[in-house]
DSSP file (Angstrom, degrees, kcal/mol; ACC not computed):
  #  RESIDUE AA STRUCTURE BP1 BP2  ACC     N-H-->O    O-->H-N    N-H-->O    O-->H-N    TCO  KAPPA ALPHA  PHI   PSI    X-CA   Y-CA   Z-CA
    1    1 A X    >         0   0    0      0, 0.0     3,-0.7     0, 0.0     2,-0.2   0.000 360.0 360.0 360.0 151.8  -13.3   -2.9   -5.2
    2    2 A X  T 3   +     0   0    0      1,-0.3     3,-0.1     3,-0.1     0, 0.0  -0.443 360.0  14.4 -86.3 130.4  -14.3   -5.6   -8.1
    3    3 A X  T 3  S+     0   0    0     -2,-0.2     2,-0.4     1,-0.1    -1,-0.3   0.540 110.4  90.0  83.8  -6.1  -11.7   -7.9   -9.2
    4    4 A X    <   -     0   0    0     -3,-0.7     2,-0.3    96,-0.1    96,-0.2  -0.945  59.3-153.7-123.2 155.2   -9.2   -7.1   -5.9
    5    5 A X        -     0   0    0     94,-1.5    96,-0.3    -2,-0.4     2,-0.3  -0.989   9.3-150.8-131.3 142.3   -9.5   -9.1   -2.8
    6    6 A X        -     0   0    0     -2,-0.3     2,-0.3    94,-0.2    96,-0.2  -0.848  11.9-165.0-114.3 121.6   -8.4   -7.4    0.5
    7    7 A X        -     0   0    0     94,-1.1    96,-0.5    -2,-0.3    -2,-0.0  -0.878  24.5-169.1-127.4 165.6   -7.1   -9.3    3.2
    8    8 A X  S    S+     0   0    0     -2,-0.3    -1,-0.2    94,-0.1     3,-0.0   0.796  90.7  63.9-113.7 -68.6   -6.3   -8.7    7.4
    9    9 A X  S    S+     0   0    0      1,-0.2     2,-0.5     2,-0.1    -2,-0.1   0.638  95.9  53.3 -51.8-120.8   -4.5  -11.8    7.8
   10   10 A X  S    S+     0   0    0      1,-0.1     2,-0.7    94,-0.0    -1,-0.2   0.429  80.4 173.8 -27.4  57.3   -1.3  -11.1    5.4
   11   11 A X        -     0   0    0     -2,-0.5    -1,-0.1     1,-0.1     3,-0.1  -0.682  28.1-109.7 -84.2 120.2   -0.3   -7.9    6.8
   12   12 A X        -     0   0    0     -2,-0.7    -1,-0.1    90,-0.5    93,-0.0   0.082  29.3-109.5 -19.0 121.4    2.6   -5.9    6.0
   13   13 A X        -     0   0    0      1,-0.1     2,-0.8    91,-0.1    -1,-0.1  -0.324  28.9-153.4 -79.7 150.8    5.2   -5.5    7.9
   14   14 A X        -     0   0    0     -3,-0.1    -1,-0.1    74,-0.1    74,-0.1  -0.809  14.6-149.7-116.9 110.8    5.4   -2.1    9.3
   15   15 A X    >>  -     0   0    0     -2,-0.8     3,-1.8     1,-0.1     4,-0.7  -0.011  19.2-111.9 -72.7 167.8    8.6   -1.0   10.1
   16   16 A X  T 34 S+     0   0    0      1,-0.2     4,-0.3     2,-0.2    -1,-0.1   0.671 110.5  69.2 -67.8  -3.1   10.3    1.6   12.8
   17   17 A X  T >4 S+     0   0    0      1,-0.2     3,-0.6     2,-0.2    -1,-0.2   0.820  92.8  59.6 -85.1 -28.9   11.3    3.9   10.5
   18   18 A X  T <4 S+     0   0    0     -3,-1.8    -1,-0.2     1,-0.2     5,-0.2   0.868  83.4  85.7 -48.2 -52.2    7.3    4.7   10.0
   19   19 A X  T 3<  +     0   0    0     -4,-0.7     2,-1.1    67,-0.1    -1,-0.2   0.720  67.1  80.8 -30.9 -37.5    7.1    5.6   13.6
   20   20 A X    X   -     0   0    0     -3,-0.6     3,-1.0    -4,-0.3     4,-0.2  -0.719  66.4-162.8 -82.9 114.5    8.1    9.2   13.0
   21   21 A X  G >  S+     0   0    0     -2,-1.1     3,-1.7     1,-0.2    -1,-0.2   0.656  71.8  89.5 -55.3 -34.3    4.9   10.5   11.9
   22   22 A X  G 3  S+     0   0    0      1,-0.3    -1,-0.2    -3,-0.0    -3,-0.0   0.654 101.5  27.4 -31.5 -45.5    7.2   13.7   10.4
   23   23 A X  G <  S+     0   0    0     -3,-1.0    -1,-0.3    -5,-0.2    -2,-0.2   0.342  99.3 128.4-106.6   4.3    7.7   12.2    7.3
   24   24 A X    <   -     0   0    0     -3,-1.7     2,-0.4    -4,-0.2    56,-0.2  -0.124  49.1-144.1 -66.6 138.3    4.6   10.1    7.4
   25   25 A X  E     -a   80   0A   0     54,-3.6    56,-1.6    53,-0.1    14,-0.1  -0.945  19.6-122.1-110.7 150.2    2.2   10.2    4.5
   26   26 A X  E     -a   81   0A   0     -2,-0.4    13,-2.0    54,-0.2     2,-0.6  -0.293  18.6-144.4 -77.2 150.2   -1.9    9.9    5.3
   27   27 A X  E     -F   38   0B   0     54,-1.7    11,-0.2    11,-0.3     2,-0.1  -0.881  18.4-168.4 -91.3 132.9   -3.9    6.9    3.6
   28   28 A X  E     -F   37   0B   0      9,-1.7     9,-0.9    -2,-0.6    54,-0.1  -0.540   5.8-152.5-135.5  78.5   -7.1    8.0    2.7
   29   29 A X        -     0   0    0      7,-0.2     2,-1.7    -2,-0.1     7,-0.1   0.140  11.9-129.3 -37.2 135.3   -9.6    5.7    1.8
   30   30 A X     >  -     0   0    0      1,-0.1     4,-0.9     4,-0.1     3,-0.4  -0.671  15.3-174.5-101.5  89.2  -13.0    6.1   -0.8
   31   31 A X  T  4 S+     0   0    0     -2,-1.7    -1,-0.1     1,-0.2    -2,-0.0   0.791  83.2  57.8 -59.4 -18.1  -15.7    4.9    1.1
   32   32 A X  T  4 S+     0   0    0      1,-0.1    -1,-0.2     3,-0.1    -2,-0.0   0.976 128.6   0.7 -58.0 -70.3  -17.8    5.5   -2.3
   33   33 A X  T  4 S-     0   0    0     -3,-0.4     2,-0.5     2,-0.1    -2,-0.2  -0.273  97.6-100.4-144.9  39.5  -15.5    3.1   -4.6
   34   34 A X     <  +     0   0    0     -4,-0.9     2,-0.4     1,-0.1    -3,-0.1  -0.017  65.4 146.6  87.5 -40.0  -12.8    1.5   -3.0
   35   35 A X        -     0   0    0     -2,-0.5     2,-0.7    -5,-0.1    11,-0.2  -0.484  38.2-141.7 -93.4 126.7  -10.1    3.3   -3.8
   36   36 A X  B     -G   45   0C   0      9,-0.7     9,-0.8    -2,-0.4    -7,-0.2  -0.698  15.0-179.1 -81.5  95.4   -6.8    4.3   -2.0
   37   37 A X  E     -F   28   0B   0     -9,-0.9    -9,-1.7    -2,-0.7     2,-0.3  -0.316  19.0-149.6 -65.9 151.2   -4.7    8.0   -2.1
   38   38 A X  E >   -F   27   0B   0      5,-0.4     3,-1.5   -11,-0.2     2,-0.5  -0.922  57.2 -63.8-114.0 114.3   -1.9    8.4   -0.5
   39   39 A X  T 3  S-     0   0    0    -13,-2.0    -2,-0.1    -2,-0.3   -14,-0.0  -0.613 106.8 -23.5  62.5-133.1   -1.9   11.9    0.4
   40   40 A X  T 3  S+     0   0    0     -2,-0.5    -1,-0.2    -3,-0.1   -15,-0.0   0.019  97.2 127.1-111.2   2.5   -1.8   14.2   -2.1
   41   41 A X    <   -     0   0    0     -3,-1.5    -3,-0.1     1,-0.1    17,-0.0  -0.260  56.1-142.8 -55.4 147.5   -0.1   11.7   -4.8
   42   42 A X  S    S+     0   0    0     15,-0.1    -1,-0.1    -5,-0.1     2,-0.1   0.936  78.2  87.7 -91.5 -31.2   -2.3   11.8   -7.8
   43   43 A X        -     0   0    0     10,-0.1    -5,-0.4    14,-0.1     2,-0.3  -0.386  66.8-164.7 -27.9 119.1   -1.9    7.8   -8.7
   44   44 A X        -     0   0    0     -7,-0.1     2,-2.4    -2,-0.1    -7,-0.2  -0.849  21.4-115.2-101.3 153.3   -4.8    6.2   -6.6
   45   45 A X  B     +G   36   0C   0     -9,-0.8    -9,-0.7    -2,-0.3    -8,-0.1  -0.299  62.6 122.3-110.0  89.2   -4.8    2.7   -6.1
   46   46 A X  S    S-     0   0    0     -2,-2.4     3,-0.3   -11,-0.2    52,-0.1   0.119  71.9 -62.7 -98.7-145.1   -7.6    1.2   -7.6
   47   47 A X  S    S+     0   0    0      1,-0.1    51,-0.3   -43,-0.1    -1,-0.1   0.684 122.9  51.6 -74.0 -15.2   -8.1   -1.8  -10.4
   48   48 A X  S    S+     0   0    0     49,-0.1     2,-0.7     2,-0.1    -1,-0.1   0.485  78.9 116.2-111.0  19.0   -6.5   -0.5  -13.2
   49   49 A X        -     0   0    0     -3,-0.3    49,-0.4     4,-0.1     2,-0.1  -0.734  51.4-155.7 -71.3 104.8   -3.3    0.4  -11.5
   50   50 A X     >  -     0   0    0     -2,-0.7     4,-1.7     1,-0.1    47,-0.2  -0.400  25.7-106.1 -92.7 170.2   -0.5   -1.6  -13.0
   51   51 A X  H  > S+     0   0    0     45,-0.6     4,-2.4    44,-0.2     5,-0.2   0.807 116.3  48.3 -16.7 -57.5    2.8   -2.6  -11.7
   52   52 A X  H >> S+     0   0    0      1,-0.2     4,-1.5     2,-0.2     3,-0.8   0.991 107.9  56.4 -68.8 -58.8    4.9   -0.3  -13.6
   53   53 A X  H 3> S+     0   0    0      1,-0.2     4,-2.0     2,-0.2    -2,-0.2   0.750 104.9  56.0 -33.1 -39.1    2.7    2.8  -12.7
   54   54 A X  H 3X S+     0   0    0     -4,-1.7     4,-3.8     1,-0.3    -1,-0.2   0.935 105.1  49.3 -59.8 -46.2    3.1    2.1   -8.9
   55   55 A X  H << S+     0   0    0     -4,-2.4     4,-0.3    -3,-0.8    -1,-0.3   0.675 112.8  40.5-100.7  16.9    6.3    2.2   -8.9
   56   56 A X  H >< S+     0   0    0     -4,-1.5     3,-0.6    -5,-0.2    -1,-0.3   0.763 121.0  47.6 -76.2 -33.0    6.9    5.3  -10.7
   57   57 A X  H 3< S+     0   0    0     -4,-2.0     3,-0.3    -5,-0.3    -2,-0.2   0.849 121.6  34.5 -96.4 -31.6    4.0    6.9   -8.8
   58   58 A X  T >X S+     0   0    0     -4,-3.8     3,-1.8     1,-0.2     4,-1.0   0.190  76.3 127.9-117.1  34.1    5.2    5.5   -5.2
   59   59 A X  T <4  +     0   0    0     -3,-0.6    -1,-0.2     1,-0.3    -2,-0.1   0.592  68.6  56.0  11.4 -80.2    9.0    5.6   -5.4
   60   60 A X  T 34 S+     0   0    0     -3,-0.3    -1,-0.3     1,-0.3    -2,-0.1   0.201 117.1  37.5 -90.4   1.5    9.8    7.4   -2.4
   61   61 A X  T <4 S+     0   0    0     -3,-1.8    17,-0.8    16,-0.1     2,-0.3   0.657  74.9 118.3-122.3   3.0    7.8    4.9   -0.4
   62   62 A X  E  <  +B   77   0A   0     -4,-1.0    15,-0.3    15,-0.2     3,-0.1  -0.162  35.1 176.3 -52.0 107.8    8.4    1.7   -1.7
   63   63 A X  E     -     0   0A   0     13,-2.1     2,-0.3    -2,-0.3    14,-0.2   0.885  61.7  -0.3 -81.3 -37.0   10.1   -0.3    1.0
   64   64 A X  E     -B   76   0A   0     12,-1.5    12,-3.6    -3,-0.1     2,-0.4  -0.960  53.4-157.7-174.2 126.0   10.5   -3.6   -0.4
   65   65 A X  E     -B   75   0A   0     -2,-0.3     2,-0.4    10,-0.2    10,-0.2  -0.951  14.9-176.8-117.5 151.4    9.7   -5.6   -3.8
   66   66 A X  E     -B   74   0A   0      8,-1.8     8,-1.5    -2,-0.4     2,-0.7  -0.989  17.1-161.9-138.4 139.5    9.4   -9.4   -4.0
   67   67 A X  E     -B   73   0A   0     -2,-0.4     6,-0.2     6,-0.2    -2,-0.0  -1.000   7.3-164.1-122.2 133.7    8.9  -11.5   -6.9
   68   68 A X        -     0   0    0      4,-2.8     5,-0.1    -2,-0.7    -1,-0.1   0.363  36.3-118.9 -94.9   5.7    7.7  -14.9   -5.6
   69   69 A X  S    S+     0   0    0      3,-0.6     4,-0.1     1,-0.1    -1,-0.0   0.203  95.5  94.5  97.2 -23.1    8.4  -16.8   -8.8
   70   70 A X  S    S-     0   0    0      2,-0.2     3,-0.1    -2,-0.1    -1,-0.1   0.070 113.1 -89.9 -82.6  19.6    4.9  -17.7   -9.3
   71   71 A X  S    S+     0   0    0      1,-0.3    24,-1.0    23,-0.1     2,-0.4   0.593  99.6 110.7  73.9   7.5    4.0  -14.7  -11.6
   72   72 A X  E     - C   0  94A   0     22,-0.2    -4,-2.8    20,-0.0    -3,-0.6  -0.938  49.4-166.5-111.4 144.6    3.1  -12.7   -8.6
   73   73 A X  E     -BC  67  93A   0     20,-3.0    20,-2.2    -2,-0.4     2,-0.4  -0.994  10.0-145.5-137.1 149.8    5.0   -9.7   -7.4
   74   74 A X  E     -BC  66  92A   0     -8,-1.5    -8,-1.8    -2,-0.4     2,-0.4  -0.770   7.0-167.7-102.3 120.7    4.7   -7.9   -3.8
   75   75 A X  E     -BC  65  91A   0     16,-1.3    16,-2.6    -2,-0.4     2,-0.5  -0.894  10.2-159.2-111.0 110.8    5.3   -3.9   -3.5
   76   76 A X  E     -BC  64  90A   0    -12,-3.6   -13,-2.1    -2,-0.4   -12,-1.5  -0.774  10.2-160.8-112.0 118.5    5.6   -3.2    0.2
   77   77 A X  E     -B   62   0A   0     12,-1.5   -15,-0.2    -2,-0.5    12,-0.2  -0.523  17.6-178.3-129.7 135.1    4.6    1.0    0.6
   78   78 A X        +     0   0    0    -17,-0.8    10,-0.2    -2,-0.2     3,-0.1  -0.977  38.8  58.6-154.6-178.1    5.9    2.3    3.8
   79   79 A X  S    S+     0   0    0      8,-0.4   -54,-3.6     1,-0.3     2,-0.3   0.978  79.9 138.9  53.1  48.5    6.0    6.1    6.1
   80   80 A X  E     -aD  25  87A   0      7,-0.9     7,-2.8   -56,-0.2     2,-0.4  -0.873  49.0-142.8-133.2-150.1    2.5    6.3    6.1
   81   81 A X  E     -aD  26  86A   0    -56,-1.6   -54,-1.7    -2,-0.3     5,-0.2  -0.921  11.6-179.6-140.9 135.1   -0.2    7.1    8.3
   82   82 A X  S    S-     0   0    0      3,-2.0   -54,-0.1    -2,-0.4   -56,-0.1  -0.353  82.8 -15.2-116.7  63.6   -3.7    5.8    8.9
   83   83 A X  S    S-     0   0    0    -56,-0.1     3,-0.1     2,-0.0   -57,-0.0   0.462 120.8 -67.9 110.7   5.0   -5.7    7.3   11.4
   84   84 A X  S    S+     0   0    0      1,-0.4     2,-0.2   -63,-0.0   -63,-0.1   0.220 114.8 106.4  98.9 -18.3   -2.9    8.7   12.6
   85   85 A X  S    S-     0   0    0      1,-0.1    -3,-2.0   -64,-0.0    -1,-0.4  -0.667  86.4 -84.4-108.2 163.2   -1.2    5.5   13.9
   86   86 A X  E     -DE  81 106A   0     20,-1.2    20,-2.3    23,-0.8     2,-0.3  -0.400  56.0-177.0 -86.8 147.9    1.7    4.3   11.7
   87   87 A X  E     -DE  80 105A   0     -7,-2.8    -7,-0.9    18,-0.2    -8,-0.4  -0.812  16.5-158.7-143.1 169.3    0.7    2.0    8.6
   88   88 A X  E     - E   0 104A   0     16,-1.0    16,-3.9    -2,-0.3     2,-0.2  -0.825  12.2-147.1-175.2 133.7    2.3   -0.1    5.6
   89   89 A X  E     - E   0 103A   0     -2,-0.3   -12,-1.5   -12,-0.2     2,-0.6  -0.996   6.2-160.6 -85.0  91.1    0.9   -1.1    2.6
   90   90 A X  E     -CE  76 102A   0     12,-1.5    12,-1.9   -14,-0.3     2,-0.5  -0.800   4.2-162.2 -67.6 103.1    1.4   -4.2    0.3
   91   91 A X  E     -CE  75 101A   0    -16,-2.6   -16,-1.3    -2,-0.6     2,-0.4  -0.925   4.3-162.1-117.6 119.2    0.3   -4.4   -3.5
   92   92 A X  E     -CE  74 100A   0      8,-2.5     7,-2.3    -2,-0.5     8,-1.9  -0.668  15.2-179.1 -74.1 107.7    0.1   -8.0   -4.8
   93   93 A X  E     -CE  73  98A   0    -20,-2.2   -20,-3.0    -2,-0.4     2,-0.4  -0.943  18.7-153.2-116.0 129.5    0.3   -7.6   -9.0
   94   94 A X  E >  S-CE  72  97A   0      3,-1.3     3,-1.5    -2,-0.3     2,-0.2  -0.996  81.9 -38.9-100.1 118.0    0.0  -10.9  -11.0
   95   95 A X  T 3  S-     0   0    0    -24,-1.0   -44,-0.2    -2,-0.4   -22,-0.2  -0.378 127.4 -27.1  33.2-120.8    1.8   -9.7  -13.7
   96   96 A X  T 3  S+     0   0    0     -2,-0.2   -45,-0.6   -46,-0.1     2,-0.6   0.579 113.6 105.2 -56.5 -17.7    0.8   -6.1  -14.2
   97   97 A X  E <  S-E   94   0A   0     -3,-1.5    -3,-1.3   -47,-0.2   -47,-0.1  -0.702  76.1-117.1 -83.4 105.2   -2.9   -6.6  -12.7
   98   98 A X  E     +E   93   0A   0     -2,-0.6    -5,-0.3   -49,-0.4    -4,-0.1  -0.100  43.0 165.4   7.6 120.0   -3.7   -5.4   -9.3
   99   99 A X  E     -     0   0A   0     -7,-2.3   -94,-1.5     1,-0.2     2,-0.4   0.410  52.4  -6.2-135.4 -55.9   -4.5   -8.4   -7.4
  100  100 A X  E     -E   92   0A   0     -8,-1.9    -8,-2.5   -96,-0.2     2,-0.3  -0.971  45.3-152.9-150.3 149.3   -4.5   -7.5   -3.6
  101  101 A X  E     -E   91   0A   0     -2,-0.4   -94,-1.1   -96,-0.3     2,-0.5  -0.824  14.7-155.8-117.6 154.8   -3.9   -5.0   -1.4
  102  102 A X  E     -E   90   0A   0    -12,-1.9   -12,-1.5    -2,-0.3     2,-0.6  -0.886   3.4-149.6-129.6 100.4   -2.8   -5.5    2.2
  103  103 A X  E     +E   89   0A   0     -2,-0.5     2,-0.5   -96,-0.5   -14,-0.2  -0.564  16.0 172.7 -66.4 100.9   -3.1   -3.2    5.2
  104  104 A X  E     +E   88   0A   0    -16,-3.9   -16,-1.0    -2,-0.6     2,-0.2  -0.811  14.0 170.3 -98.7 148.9   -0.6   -3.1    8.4
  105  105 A X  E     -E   87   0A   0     -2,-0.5     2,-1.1   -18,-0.2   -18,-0.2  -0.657  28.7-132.3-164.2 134.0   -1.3   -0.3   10.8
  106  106 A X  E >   -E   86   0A   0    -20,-2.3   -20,-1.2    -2,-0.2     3,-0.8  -0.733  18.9-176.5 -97.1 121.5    0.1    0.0   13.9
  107  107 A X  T 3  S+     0   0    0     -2,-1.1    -1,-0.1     1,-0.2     3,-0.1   0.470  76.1  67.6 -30.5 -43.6   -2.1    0.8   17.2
  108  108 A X  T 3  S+     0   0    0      1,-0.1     2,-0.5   -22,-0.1    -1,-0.2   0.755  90.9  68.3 -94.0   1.2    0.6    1.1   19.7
  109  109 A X    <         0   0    0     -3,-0.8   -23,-0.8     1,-0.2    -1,-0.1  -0.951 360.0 360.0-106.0 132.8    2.1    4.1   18.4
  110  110 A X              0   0    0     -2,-0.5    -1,-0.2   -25,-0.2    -2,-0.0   0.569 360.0 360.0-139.3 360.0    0.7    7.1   18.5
């Protein structure tokens, strides 16, 4: 996606509470144009998603917010699913702006 930079190193943490797959929601990735559903939410997470919209649109997964003090703030997405294996999500907003998104998924449960 233009304008967001995706990193492997700075992964979310994914907590146990993810493990039960029951309540899990899928990630589903747009091989076309970048952009991440979660499920059946209608919010996708692209570039023009801001701060406030996320978290009205991903409440009920929101695990953790951080403001680091530097004009960036962290919304840490959790109970979902990638591939089947348990996953968490991080979106990095400098102010409102989409800035990076971060991908945990864990491998040994499944």
């Amino acid at each position: 996606m233009p304008g967001i930079r995706y990193s492997t190193h700075d992964r979310p943490a994914i907590s146990a509470s993810i493990a039960n797959a029951t309540h899990a929601m899928p990630v589903l990735l747009d091989a076309t144009d970048g952009r991440i559903r979660l499920g059946e939410l209608p919010t996708v997470i692209g570039p023009t998603l801001s701060l406030d919209q996320a978290r009205l649109a991903f409440a009920t997964r929101v695990h953790a917010e951080r403001d680091v003090g530097t004009g960036y703030h962290w919304l840490s997405l959790h109970r979902l699913t990638l591939g089947g294996a348990p996953a968490g999500i991080s979106l990095c907003f400098h102010g409102q702006q989409l800035d990076r998104v971060t991908m945990g998924v864990d491998r040994s449960v499944r």
